[in-house]
C-alpha positions in Angstrom: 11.4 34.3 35.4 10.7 35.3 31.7 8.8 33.1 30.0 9.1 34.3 25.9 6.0 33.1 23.2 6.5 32.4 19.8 2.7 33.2 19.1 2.4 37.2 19.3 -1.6 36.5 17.6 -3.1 34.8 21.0 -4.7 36.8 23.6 -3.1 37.1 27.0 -4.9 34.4 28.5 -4.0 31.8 26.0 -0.4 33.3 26.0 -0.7 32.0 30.0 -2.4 28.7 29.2 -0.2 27.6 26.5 3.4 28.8 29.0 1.5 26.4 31.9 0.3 23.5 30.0 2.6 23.3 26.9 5.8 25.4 26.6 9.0 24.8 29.2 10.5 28.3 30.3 13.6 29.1 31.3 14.8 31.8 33.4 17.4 33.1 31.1 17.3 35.4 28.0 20.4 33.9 26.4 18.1 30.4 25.7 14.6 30.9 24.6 12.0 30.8 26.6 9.2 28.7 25.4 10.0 25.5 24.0 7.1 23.8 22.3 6.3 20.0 22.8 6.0 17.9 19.9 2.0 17.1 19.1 0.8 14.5 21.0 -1.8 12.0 19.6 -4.0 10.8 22.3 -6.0 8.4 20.4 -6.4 6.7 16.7 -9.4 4.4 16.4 -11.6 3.1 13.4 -14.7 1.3 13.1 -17.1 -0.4 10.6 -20.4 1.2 11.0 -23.0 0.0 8.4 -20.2 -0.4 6.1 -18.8 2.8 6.3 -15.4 3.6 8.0 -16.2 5.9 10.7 -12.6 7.4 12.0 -11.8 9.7 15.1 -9.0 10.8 16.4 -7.6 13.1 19.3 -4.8 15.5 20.1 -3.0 17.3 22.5 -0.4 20.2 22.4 -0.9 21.3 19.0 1.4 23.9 18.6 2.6 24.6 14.4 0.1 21.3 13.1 -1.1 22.0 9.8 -2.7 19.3 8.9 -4.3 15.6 9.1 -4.4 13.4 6.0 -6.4 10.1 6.5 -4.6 7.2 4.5 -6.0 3.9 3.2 -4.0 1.3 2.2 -5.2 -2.8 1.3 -1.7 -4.6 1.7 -0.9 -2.2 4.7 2.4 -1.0 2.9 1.6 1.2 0.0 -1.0 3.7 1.1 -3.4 5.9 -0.7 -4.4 9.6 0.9 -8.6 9.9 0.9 -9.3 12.7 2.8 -7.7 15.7 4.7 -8.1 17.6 7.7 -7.2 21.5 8.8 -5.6 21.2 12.0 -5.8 23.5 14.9 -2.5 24.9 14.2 -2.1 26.4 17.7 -3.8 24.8 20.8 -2.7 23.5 24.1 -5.8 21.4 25.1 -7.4 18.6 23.5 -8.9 18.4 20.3 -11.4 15.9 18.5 -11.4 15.4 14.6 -13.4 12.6 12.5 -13.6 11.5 9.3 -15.9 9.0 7.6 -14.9 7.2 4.2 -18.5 5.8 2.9 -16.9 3.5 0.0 -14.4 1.4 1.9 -12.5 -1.9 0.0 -14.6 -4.9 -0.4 -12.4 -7.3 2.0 -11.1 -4.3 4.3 -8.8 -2.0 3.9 -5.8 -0.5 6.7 -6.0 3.4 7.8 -3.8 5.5 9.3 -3.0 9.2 10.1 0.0 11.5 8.6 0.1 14.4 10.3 1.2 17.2 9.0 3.4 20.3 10.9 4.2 23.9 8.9 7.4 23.1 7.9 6.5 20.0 6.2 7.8 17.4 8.9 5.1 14.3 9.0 4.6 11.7 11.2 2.8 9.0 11.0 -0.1 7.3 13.6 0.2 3.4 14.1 -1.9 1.7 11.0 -5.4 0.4 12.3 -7.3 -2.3 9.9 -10.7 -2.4 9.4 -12.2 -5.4 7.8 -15.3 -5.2 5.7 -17.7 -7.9 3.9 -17.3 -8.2 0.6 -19.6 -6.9 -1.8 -18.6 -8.3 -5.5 -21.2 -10.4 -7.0 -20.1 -13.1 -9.3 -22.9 -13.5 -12.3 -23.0 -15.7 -14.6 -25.4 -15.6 -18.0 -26.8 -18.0 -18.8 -26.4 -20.5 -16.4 -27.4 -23.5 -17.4 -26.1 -22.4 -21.1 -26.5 -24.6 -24.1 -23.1 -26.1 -25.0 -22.9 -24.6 -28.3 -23.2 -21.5 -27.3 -21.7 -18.4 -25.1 -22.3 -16.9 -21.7 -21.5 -14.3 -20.2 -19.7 -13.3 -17.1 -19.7 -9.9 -15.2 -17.9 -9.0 -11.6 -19.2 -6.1 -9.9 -16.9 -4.5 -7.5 -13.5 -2.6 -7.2 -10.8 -3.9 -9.6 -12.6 -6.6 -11.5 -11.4 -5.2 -14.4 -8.1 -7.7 -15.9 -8.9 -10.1 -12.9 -8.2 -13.7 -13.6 -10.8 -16.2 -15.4 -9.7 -19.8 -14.1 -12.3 -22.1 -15.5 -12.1 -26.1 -14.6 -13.9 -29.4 -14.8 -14.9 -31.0 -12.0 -12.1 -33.6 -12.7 -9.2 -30.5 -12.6 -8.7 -30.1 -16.6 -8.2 -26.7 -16.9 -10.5 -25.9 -20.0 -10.2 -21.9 -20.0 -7.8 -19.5 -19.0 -8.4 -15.6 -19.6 -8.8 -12.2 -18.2 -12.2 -9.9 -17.7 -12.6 -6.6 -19.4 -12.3 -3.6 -18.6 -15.8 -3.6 -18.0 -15.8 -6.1 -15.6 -17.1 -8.7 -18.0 -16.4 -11.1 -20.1 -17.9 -13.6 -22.5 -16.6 -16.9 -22.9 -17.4 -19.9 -25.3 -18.7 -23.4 -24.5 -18.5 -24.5 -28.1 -17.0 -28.7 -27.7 -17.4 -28.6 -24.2 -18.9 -31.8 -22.7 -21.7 -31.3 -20.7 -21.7 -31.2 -16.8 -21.0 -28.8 -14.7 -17.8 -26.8 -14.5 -15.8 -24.3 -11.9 -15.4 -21.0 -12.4 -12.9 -18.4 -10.3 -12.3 -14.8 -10.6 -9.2 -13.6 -8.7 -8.1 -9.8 -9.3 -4.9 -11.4 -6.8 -6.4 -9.6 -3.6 -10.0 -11.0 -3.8 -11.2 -14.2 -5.4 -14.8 -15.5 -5.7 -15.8 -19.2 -7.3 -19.3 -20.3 -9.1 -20.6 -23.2 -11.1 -21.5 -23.1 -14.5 -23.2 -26.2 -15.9 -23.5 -27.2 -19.3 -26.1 -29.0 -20.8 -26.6 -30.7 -24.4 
């Protein structure tokens, strides 16, 4: 029984490992020999660990991987690469890899694997989510603020910029509608506004955070 290897580079006793553990031989020359398993991915798993994403993952049967690249995605159907990974390439046992991404979404964000063979073929791992406080602080300058005058307001975080300003009496009378900077601030006018107090929301339409701003004479 003949058992042919595609990998002339290995040594003789991987060349026996990889025949026992990975490859399926035949005993004929018209078929070949050796007839590599598709990677196997033993494990995907994610965790929050002082706010940053700690990722691990393992393998088995690596055979032509080329690479890993570790997706993030916040609605869980368009994802975003942020990292990559040289694979083994060639390895019949098992094999660890991590990554850590140390600015995760404010909210949480999905991850997954797309791993990579040398002909280009990818498949994908199944999508873990990972959920994280959120870190955007609403402020609001100066609060109380004279009602002939401005104030500012300023949203620290990711994609504050364009997000929503919803501003409302306590009654529901919408009394401003408009959109923050670039910036991530804005300043807004209270000029003819009764005094009292007033809500305030900031919604970038993934992430929304409320305040109140009072007004005084």
């Amino acid at each position: 029984m003949k058992c042919k290897s595609s990998y002339p580079v290995l040594t003789d006793s991987v060349k026996i490992v990889s025949c026992l553990l990975m490859l399926v031989c035949t005993s004929t020359d018209s078929i070949a020999g050796c007839l590599p398993p598709p990677l196997r991915l033993v494990s995907f798993n994610a965790k929050n660990i002082d706010n940053e994403i700690f990722l691990e993952w393992r393998t088995v049967g690596e055979n032509n991987t080329d690479h890993f690249n570790i997706e993030q995605s916040i609605d869980g159907i368009s994802f975003t690469k942020v990292g990559s990974l040289k694979a083994a390439g060639i390895d019949p046992l098992k094999r660890y890899y991590s990554f850590s991404d140390p600015k995760p979404k404010d909210g949480g964000s999905y991850y997954r694997l797309a791993m990579y063979d040398l002909d280009g073929t990818v498949t994908y791992s199944a999508t873990q989510l990972i959920k994280t406080p959120a870190t955007k602080r609403l402020k609001i300058l100066p609060n109380p603020v004279p009602h002939d005058s401005k104030f500012s307001i300023s949203w620290n975080g990711l994609a504050a910029a364009n997000a929503s300003i919803l501003i409302y009496e306590l009654n529901g009378r919408q009394v401003y509608k408009g959109k923050m900077g670039q910036s991530g601030k804005s300043e807004v006018s209270v000029s003819n506004w009764p005094a009292g107090l007033y809500n305030i929301t900031i919604d970038n339409g993934i992430h929304k955070q409320a305040s109140i701003l009072m007004v005084k004479n």
